[in-house]
C-alpha positions as CSV (number, residue, x, y, z in Angstrom):
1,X,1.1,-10.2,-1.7
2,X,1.0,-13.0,0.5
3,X,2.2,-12.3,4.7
4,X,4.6,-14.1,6.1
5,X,5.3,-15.3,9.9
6,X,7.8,-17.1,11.6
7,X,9.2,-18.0,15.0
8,X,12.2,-19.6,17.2
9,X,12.5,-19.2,20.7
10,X,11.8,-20.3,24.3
11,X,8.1,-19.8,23.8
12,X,5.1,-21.3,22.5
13,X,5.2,-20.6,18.9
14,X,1.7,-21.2,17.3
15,X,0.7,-18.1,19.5
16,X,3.3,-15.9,17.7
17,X,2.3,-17.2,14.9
18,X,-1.8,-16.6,14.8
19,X,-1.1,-13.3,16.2
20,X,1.2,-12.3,13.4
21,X,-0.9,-14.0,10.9
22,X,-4.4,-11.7,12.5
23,X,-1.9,-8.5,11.8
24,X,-1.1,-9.6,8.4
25,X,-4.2,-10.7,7.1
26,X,-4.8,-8.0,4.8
27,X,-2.0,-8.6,2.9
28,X,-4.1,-11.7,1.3
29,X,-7.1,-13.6,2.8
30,X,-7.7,-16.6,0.2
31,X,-6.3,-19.5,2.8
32,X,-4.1,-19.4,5.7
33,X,-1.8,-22.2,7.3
34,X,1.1,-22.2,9.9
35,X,3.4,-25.1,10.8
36,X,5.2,-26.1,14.1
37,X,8.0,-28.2,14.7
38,X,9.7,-31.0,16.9
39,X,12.4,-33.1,16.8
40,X,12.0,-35.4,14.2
41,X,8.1,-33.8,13.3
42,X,6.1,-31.2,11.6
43,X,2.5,-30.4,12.1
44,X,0.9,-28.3,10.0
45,X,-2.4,-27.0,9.8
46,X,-3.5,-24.7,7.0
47,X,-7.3,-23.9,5.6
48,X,-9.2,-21.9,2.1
49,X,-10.6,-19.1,3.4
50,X,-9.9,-16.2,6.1
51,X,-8.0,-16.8,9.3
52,X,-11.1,-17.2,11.3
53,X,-11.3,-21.1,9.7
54,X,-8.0,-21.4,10.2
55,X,-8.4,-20.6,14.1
56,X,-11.2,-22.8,14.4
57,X,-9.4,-26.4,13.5
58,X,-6.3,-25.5,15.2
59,X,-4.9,-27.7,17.9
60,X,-3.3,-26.6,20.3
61,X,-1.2,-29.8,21.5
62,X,-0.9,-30.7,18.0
63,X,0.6,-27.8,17.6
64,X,2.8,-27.1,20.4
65,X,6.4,-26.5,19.8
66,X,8.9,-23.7,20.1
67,X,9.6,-23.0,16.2
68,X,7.1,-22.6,13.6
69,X,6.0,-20.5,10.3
70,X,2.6,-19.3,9.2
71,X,1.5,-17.9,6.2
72,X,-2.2,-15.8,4.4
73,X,-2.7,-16.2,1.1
74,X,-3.0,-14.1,-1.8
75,X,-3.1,-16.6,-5.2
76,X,-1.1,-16.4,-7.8
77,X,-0.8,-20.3,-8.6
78,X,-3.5,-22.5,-8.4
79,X,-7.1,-21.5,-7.2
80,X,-7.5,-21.0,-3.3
81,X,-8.2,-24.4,-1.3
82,X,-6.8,-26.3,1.6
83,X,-5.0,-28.2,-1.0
84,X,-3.2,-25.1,-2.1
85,X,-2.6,-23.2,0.9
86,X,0.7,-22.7,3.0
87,X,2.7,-23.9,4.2
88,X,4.1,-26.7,1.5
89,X,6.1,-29.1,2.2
90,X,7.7,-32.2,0.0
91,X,6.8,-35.5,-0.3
92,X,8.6,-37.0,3.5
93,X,6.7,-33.8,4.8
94,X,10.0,-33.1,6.7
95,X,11.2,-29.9,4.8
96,X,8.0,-27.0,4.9
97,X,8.2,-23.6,3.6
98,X,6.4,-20.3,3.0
99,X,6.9,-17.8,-0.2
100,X,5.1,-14.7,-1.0
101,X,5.8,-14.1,-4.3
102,X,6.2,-16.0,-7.8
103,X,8.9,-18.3,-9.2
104,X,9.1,-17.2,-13.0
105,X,10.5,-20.6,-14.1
106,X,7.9,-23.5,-11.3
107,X,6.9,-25.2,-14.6
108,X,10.3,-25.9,-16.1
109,X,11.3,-26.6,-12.0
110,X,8.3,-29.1,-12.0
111,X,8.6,-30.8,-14.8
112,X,12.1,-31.7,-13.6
113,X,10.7,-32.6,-10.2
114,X,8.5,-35.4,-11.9
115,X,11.0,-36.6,-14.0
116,X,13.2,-37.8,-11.0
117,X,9.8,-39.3,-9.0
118,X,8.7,-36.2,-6.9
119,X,4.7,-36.4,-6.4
120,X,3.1,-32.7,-6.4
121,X,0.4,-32.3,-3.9
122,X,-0.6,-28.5,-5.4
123,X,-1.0,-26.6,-8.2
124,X,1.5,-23.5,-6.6
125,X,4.5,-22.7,-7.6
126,X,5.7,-22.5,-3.9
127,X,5.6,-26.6,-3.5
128,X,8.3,-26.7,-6.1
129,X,10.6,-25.0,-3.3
130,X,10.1,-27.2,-1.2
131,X,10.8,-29.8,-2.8
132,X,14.3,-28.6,-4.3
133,X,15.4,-27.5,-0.2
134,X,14.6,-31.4,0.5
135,X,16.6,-32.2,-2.2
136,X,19.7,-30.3,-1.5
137,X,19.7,-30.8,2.3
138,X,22.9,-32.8,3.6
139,X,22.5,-31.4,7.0
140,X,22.7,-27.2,6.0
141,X,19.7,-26.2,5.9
142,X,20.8,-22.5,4.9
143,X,23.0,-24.1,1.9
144,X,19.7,-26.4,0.8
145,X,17.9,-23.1,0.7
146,X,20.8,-21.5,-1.7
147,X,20.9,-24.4,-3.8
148,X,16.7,-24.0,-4.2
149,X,17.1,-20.1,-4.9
150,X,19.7,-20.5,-7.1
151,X,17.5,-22.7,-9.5
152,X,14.1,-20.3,-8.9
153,X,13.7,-17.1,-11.2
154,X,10.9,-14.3,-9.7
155,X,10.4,-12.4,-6.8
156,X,10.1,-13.8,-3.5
157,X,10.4,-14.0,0.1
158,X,11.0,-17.4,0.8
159,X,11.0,-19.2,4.6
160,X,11.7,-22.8,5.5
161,X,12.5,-25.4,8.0
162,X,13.1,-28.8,8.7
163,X,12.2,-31.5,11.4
164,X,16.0,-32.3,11.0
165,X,16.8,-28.9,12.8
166,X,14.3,-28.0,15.3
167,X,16.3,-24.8,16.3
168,X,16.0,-22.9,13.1
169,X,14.7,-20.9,10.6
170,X,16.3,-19.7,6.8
171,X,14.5,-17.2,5.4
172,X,15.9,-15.4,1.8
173,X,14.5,-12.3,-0.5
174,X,14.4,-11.5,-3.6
175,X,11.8,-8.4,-3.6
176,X,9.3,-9.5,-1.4
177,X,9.7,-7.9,2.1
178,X,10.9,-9.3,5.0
179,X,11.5,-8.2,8.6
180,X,13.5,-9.8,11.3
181,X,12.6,-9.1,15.1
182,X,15.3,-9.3,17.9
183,X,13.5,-10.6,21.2
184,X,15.5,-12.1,24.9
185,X,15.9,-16.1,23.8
186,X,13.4,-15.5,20.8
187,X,13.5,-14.3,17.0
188,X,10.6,-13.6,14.4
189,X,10.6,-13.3,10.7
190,X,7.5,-11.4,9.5
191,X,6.6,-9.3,6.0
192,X,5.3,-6.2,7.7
193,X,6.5,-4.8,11.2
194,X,3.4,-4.6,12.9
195,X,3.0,-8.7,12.3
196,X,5.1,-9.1,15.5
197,X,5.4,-5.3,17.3
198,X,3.4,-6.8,20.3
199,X,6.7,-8.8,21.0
200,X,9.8,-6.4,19.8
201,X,10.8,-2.9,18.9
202,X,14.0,-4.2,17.4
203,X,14.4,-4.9,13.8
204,X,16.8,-6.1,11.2
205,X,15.5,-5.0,7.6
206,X,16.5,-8.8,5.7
207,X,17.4,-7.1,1.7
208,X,17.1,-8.1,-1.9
209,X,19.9,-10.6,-2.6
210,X,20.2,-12.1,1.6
211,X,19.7,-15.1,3.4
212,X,19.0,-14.9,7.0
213,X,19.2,-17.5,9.3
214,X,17.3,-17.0,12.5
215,X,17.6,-19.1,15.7
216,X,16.9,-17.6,19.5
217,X,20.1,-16.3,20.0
218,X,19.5,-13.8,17.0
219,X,20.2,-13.5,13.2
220,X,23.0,-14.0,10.8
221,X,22.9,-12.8,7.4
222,X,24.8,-13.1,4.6
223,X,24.1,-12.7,0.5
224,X,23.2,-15.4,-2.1
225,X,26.9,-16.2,-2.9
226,X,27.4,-16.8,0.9
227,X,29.3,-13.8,2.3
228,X,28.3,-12.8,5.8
229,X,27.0,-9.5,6.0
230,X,26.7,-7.0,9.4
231,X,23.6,-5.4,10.3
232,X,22.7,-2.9,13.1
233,X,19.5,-3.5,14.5
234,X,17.0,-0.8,14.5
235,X,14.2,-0.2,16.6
236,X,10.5,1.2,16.0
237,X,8.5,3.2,18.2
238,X,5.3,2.5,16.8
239,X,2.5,2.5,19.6
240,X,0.9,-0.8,19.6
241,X,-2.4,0.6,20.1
242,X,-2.3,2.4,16.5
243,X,-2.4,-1.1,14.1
244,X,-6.1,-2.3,16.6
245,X,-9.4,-1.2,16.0
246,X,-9.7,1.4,18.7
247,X,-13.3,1.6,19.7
248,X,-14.2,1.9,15.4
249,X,-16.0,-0.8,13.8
250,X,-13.4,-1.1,10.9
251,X,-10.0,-0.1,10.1
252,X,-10.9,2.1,7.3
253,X,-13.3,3.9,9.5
254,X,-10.4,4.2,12.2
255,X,-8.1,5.5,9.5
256,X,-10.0,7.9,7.9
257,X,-11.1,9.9,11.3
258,X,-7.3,9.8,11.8
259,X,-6.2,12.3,8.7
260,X,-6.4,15.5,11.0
261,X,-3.8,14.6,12.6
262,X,-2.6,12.6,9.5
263,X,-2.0,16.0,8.0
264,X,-0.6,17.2,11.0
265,X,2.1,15.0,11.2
266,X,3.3,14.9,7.6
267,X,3.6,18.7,7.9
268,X,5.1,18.5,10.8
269,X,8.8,20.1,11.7
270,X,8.7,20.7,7.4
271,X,7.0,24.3,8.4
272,X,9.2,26.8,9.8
273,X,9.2,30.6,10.4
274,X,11.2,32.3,7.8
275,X,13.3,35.4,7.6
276,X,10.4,37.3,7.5
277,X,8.6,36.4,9.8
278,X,6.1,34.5,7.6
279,X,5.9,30.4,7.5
280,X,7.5,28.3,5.0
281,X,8.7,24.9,3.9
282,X,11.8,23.7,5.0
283,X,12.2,20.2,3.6
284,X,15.3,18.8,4.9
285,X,17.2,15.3,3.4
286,X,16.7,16.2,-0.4
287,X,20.5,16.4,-1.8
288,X,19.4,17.1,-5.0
289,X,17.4,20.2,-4.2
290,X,19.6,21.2,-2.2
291,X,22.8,20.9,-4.8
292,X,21.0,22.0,-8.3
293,X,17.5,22.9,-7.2
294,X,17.1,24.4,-11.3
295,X,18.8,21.2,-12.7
296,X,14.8,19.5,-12.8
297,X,13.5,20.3,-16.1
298,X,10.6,17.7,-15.9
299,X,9.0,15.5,-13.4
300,X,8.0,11.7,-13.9
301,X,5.0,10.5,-11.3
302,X,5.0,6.9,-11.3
303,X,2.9,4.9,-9.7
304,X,-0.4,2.5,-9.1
305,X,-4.1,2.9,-7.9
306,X,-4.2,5.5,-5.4
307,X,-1.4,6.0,-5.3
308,X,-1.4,7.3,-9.1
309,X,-3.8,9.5,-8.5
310,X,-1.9,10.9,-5.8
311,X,0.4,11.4,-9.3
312,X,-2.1,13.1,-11.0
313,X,-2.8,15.7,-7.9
314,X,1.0,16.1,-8.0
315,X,1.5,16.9,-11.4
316,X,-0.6,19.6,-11.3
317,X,0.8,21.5,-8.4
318,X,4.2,21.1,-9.4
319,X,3.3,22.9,-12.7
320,X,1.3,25.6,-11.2
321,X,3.4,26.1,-8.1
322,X,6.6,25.1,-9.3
323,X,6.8,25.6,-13.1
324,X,7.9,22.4,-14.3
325,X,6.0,20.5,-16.5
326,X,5.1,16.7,-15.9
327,X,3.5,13.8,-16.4
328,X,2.2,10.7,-14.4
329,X,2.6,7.3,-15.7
330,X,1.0,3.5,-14.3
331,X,4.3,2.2,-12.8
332,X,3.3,-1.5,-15.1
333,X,3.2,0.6,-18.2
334,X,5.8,2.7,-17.6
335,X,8.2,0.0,-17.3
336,X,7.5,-1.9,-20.3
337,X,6.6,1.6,-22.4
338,X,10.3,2.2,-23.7
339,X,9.6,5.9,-22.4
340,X,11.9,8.6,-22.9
341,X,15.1,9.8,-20.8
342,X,16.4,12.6,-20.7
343,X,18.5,15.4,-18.8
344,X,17.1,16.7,-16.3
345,X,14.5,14.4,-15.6
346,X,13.3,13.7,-11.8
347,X,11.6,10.2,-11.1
348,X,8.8,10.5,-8.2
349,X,7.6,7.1,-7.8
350,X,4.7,6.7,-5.5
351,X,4.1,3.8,-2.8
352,X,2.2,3.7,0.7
353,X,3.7,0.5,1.0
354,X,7.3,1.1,-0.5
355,X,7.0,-2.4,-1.7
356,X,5.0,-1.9,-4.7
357,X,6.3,-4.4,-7.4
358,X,5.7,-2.2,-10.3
359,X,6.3,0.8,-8.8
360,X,9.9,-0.7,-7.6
361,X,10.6,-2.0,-11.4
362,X,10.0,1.2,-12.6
363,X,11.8,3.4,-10.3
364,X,14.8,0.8,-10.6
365,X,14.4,1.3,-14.5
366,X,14.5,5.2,-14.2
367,X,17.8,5.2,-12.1
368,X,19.5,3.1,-14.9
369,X,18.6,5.4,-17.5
370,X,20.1,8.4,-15.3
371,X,17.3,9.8,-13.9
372,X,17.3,10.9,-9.8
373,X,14.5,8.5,-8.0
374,X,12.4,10.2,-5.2
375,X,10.5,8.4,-3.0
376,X,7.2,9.2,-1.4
377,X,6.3,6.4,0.7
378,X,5.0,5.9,4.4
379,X,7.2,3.3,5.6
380,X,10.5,4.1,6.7
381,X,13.3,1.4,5.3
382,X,11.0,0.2,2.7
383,X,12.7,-1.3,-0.8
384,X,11.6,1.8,-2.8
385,X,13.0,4.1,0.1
386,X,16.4,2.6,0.6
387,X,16.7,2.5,-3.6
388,X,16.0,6.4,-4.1
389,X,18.4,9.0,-3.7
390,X,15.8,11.1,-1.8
391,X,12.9,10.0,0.4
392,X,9.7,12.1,1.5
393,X,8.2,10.0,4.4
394,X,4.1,10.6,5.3
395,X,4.1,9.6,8.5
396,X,0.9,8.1,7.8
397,X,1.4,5.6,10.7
398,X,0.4,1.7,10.0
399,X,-2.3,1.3,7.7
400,X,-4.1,-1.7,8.1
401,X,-7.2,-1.4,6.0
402,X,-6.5,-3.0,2.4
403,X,-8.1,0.9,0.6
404,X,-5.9,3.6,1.6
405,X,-7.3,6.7,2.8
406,X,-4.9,8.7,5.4
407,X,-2.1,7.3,3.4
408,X,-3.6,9.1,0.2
409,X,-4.2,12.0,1.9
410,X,-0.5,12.3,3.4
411,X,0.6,11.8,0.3
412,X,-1.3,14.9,-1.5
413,X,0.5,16.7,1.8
414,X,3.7,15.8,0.4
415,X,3.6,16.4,-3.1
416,X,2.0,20.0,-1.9
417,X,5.0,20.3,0.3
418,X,7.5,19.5,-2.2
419,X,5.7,21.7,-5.1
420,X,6.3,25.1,-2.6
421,X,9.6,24.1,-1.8
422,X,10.4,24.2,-5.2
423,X,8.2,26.7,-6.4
424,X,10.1,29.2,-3.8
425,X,13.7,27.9,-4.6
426,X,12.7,28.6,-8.3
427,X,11.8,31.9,-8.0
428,X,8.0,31.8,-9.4
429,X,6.4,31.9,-6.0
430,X,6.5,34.8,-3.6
431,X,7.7,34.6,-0.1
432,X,4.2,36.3,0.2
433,X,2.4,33.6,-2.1
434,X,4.1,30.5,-0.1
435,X,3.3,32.2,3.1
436,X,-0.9,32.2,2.1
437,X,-0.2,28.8,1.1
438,X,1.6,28.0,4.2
439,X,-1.2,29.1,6.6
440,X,-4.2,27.3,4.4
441,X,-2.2,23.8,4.8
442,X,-1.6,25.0,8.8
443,X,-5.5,25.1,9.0
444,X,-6.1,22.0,7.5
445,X,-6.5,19.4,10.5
446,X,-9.3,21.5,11.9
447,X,-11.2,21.5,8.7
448,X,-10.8,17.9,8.1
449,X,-12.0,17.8,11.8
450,X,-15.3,19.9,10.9
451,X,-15.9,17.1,8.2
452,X,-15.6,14.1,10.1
453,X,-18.1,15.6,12.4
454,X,-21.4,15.8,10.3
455,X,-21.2,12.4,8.6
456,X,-25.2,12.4,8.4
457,X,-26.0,13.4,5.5
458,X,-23.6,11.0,3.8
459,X,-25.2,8.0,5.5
460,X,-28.0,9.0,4.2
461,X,-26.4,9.5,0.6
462,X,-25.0,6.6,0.7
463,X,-28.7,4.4,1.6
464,X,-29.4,5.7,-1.7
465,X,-26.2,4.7,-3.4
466,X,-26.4,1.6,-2.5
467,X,-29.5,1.1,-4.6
468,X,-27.9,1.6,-7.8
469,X,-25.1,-1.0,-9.8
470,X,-23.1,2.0,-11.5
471,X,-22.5,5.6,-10.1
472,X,-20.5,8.3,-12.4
473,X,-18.0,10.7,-11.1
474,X,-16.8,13.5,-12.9
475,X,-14.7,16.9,-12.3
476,X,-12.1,19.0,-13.9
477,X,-8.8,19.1,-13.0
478,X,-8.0,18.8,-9.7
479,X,-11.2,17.6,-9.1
480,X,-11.0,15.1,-11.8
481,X,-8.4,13.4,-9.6
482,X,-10.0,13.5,-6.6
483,X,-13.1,11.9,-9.1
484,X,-11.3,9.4,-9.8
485,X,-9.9,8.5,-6.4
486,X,-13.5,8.7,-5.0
487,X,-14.7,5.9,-7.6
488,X,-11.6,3.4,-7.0
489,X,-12.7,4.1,-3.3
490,X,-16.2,3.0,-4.0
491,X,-15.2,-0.1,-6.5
492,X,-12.8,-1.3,-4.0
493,X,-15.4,-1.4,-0.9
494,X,-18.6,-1.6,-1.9
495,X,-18.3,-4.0,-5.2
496,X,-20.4,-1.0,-7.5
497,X,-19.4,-0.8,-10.7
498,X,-18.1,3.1,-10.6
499,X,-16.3,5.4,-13.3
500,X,-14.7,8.2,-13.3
501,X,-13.9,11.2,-16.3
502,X,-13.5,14.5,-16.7
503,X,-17.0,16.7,-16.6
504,X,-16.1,17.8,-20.4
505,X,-16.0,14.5,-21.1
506,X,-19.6,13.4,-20.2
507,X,-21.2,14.5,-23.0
508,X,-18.6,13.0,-25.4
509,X,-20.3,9.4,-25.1
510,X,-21.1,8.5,-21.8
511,X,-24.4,10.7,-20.9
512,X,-25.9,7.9,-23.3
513,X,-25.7,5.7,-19.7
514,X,-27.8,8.5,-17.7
515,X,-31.2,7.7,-16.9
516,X,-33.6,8.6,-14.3
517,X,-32.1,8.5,-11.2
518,X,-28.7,7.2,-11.8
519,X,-26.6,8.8,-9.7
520,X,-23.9,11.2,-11.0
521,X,-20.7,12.3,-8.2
522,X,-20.2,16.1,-9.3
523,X,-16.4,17.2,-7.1
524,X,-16.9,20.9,-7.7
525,X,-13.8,22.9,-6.0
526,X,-12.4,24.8,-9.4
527,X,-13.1,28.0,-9.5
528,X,-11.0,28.4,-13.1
529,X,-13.8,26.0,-14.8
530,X,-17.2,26.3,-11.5
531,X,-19.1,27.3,-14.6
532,X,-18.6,24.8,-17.4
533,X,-19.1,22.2,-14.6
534,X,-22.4,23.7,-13.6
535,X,-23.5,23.3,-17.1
536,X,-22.5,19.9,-17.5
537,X,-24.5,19.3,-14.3
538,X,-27.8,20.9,-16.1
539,X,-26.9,18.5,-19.3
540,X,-27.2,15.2,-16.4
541,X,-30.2,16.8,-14.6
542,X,-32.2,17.3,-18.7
543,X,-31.4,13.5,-18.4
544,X,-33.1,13.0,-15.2
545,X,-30.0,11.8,-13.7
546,X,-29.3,12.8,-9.9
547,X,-26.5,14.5,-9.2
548,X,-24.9,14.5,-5.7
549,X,-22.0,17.4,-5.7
550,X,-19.2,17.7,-3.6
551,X,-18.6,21.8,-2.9
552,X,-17.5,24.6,-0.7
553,X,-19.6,25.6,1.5
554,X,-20.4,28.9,0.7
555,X,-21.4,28.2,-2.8
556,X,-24.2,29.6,-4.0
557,X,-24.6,28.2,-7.2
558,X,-24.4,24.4,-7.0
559,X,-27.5,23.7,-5.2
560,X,-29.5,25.0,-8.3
561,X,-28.0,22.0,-10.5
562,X,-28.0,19.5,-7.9
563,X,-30.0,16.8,-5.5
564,X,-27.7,16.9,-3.0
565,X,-24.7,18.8,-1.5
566,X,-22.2,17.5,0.0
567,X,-20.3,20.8,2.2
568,X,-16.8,20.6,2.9
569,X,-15.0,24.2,4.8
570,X,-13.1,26.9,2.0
571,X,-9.6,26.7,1.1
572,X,-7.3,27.3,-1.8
573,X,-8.3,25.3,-4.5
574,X,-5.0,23.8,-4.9
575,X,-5.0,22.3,-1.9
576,X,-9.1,21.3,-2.1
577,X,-8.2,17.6,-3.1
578,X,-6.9,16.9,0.7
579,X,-10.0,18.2,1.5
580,X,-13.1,16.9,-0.8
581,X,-11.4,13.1,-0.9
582,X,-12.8,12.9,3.0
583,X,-16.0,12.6,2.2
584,X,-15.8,10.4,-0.8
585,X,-14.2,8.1,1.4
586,X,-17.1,8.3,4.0
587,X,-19.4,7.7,1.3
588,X,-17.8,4.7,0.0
589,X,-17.4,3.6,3.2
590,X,-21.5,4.0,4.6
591,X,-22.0,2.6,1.1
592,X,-20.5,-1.0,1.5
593,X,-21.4,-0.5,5.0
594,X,-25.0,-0.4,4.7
595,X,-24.4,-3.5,1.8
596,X,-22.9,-5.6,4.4
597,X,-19.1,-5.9,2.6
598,X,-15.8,-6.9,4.0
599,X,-14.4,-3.3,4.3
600,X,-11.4,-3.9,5.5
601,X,-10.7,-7.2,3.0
602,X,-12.4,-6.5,0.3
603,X,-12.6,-9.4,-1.8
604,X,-9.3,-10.0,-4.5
605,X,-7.5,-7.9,-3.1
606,X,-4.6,-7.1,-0.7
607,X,-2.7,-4.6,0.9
608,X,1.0,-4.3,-0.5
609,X,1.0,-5.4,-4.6
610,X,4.0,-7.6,-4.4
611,X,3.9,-9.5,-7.7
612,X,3.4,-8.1,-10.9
C-alpha cells in the first residue's frame, strides 16, 4: 500500500518528487524517502514518520539532480524507522530502489544474500531487491532488474536506478499499480494519477507482467520474458483543483460535501426518457446483459470494508428489485473459502480503488471457475477494471481521504442502477415501478444538499460522542448496512471502539454492555420492520442507554424512544442508505474532529489495500 514516485527529465527532480510524494501520502504515512542521482552518485534522504519530517531535513543542493525516486511507507517488513524506510539501496549504495508490495520468498532471498557476503542494512524485504539488481548489473540496468524479479515471488511494483546510468529509470509490476506520465523532455513513474497530474495529462497504464523503462524521451515497455510491447498513451481530464483541499479543512470533509453532485454524476447519461415518456435506466457497455440478461441465476458481491458493505446494500436490491438471490462475501475469505461455482453465477467484485489485493485475487478466482466478473470501481483503467468483462465506473472523482465516503455513496448509486436495469429487463418491475424509482434517485442531489446544510446538531452529537470509548449501532436490513458502514466510519477516524449488529440482535447478548448513558446509533429508515426497531429502542432506553436515531423527517414515532434525532428528507426506503450514510459520516467526522485525530491518515492505515 506503499506510493511510489519517480522522475527523468530536463528538470529539477526532488521537486517532482516531494510533490508526488504530498499527493500520495495517504497511501501509507509510516516513513517517507526519495533519492536523486548524478553521474557516478546517489543521495538519498529518507525519514520514520509523515512527509512533513521528511521535508524538513531535505537539502536541496544535496539533492539536486535531474533523475530521482521517492517513496511513503506503509509496513509490511520490519517496524517503521529511518533505518527501514525507502529508498534501499545495496551495500556500494550505487543501485537504490522503491517496492510497494511484498516479496513472498525475502527470507530464503536473504539468507542467500549473506551467504555470498552481502551486509543487510534493514529488516524489509525490499533491500533484498536491491541487492540482487546490484548483483546482476553488467551495464543493463533493465536486464539486472529481470534477473531480480525473476528470483522474487509476491506482488509488487518495483522502481530502481543506478549512479552507473544517470538517464534512467526501470520500473516493473506484478499487482501493485503503476502509472507512467508522458511530459516535453521529462517522464514520471507514480502509483496513482493524481501523484504527478500537476505535470501531465498523458498516461501509459505500466500492467501485471511489464517492465518499463523510462528516460526523457518517453517509455518503452516490454513483458518479463523481454518482448517489446506497444502502448497508446491516454490522457486524463481530471481538474487539478479536485485532488487539493479547496477552502475545507480536510479531505474527508471536502469529499463528503461533494456527494450531491457525487450522485449526480454516477447517474449521469445512465437516465434516459423512455418510450413512454417516463425515465429509465439505460446502462450501456454491459455485454452480458445485453446478450442473456435471464442467463444470471445468482449474484456473488465480493469485496472489503466499505466497500463490502456497499455488497451488502447490493444484495438486497438486486433481490427485491431484480429477483435474483445473492450473497456478499469478504473478498480474503472468499478466496481461500473453496466456495461454490456454478451456472449462472455473476461475480460483482467491489473496489474504489480497483487495486484491491483481495478483491483482485478473488475476482481473478471467480473468472477461472467460469463465472462473468463485473466491476464496480471508480478509477478508470484500474487492474480489477481491465480484468472484468463488464465495468460500472462511479465517477466518484479522486479520493484522497484514506475513509471513503463519496466513493461509498457512488457505489450504492450503482448497484441501485444496475438492480433496475435488471429488474426491468427481467420483467418483475413495471415501467411504472422503475419510473417512481427513477425520479426518487433524480431528486437525490438536492436532498443530500438539505443534509449538508444543517450539520449543527451533529456537532453537537458528536461533543457527546466523543466522551464515551464504545458506541453501538444497530438497524435492520438496509439499515443494518448502513449501521455498519456508520461504525467502520467512526473506528476508522476517530479511534472509538464501535460495533455494529442488527436491532434483533441486541437483546441476544450484547444489551449486557448498555449502561447509563452509553450511546446507542439507532438507523431507522424500514418501514417493513419501524416497529420492532422502536421496541428494541424502549429495551436500550429500560437500560438507561441513550439512543441517538437516524430517521425521516416526518416520523412521528421515533422521538418517543429516543434522545436525539438525527432528520434526513423522505424517500423510498430502498434507496434510504444513500441518504442516512451522510450523516453518519458527519458524525464520525465532528467526532474525531473535536478529539483532535488525523482524519485524513488515520493511524495504520492507507488508502488502496495492496498486499494481502
Amino acid at each position: 500500500m506503499c506510493g511510489i514516485v519517480g522522475y527523468v527529465g530536463s528538470g529539477q527532480a526532488l521537486e517532482v518528487l516531494l510533490h508526488g510524494l504530498t499527493r500520495l501520502e495517504y497511501r501509507g504515512y509510516d516513513s517517507a524517502g526519495l533519492a536523486v542521482a548524478r553521474p557516478g552518485s546517489i543521495t538519498i534522504a529518507k525519514a520514520e514518520g509523515k512527509l512533513s519530517r521528511l521535508k524538513g531535513i531535505v537539502d536541496p543542493t544535496a539533492l539536486s539532480g535531474h533523475l530521482g525516486i521517492g517513496h511513503t511507507r506503509w509496513a509490511t517488513h520490519g517496524v517503521p524507522s529511518d533505518r527501514n524506510a525507502h529508498p534501499h539501496s545495496d551495500t556500494s549504495g550505487d543501485f537504490v530502489v522503491v517496492h510497494n508490495g511484498i516479496v513472498e520468498n525475502f527470507r530464503t532471498l536473504r539468507d542467500q544474500l549473506e551467504l555470498r557476503g552481502v551486509t543487510f542494512r534493514s529488516d524489509t524485504d525490499t533491500e533484498v531487491l536491491a541487492h540482487l539488481v546490484a548483483e546482476a548489473f553488467d551495464g543493463d540496468l533493465t536486464e539486472a532488474v529481470r534477473y531480480a524479479i525473476g528470483q522474487a515471488q509476491g506482488a509488487y511494483a518495483l522502481v530502481a536506478m543506478t549512479a552507473h546510468r544517470p538517464d534512467r529509470i526501470v520500473a516493473a509490476r506484478m499487482t501493485s499499480p503503476l502509472v507512467v506520465g508522458l511530459g516535453e523532455n521529462e517522464t514520471f513513474l507514480a502509483s496513482d494519477i493524481p501523484a504527478i497530474l500537476k505535470y501531465t495529462q498523458r498516461f501509459q497504464l505500466v500492467e501485471d507482467g511489464e517492465i518499463v523503462t523510462v528516460t526523457e524521451a518517453g517509455a518503452a515497455f516490454e513483458t518479463f520474458s523481454g518482448n517489446p510491447i506497444e502502448k497508446k498513451p491516454f490522457t486524463v481530464d481530471w481538474e487539478t483543483d479536485s485532488v487539493f483541499k479547496g477552502g475545507f479543512d480536510h479531505f474527508m470533509e471536502k469529499e463528503i460535501h461533494e456527494q450531491p453532485e457525487v450522485i449526480a454524476r454516477t447517474m449521469g447519461t445512465r437516465i434516459r426518457a423512455g418510450a413512454d415518456g417516463g425515465e429509465r435506466v439505460a446502462l450501456e457497455g454491459l455485454r452480458w446483459l445485453d446478450q442473456s440478461p435471464d442467463g444470471v441465476n445468482r449474484i456473488r458481491i465480493t469485496a472489503c470494508g466499505t466497500a463490502y458493505h456497499a455488497g451488502l446494500v447490493g444484495r438486497i436490491l438486486f433481490e427485491q428489485l431484480a429477483g435474483i438471490p445473492g450473497e456478499v462475501a469478504y473478498a480474503h475469505e472468499l478466496r481461500y473459502g473453496n466456495p461454490l461455482f456454478e451456472e449462472g453465477l455473476l461475480t460483482l467484485a467491489i473496489s474504489q480503488s480497483g487495486e484491491t489485493a483481495d478483491t483482485l485475487a478473488a475476482g481473478r478466482l471467480s473468472r477461472e471457475h467460469g463465472s462473468r466478473l463485473l466491476a464496480l470501481t471508480n478509477v478508470v483503467g484500474s487492474s480489477l477494471a481491465r480484468e472484468a468483462d463488464d465495468v460500472i465506473y462511479t465517477w466518484a472523482g479522486p479520493e484522497i481521504s484514506v475513509a471513503s465516503t463519496k466513493a461509498y455513496i457512488a457505489m450504492l448509486v450503482g448497484e441501485t442502477l444496475l438492480a433496475l436495469e435488471m429488474g426491468r429487463r427481467s420483467g418483475r418491475l413495471s415501467p411504472a415501478e422503475e419510473g417512481e424509482l427513477v425520479a426518487e434517485l433524480r431528486g437525490l442531489p438536492s436532498k443530500a444538499t438539505r443534509i449538508l446544510e444543517s450539520p449543527d446538531e451533529i456537532v453537537r452529537l458528536a461533543e457527546e460522542l466523543a466522551k464515551w470509548p464504545n458506541v453501538y449501532f444497530i438497524g435492520r436490513g438496509l439499515d443494518h448496512a448502513t449501521a455498519m458502514e456508520g461504525a467502520l466510519k467512526l473506528k476508522e477516524i476517530s479511534y472509538i471502539h464501535a460495533e455494529a449488529m442488527p436491532s434483533g440482535e441486541l437483546k441476544h447478548g450484547t444489551l449486557a454492555l448498555i449502561s447509563p448513558g452509553v450511546p446507542v446509533v439507532a438507523v431507522a429508515t424500514n418501514p417493513q420492520v419501524h416497529s420492532k426497531v422502536l421496541l428494541g429502542l424502549q429495551e436500550v432506553k429500560a437500560r438507561r442507554g441513550q439512543v441517538i436515531a437516524v430517521a425521516f423527517e416526518d416520523d412521528q414515532e421515533i422521538g418517543s424512544v429516543s434522545d436525539h434525532v438525527i432528520r434526513i428528507p423522505r424517500t423510498a426506503h430502498l434507496l434510504s442508505p444513500i441518504l442516512a450514510a451522510i450523516p453518519l459520516q458527519l458524525l464520525a467526522y465532528h467526532t474525531a474532529r473535536r478529539l483532535g485525530r488525523d482524519i485524513d491518515q488515520p493511524r495504520n492505515l492507507a488508502k488502496s489495500v495492496t498486499v494481502e
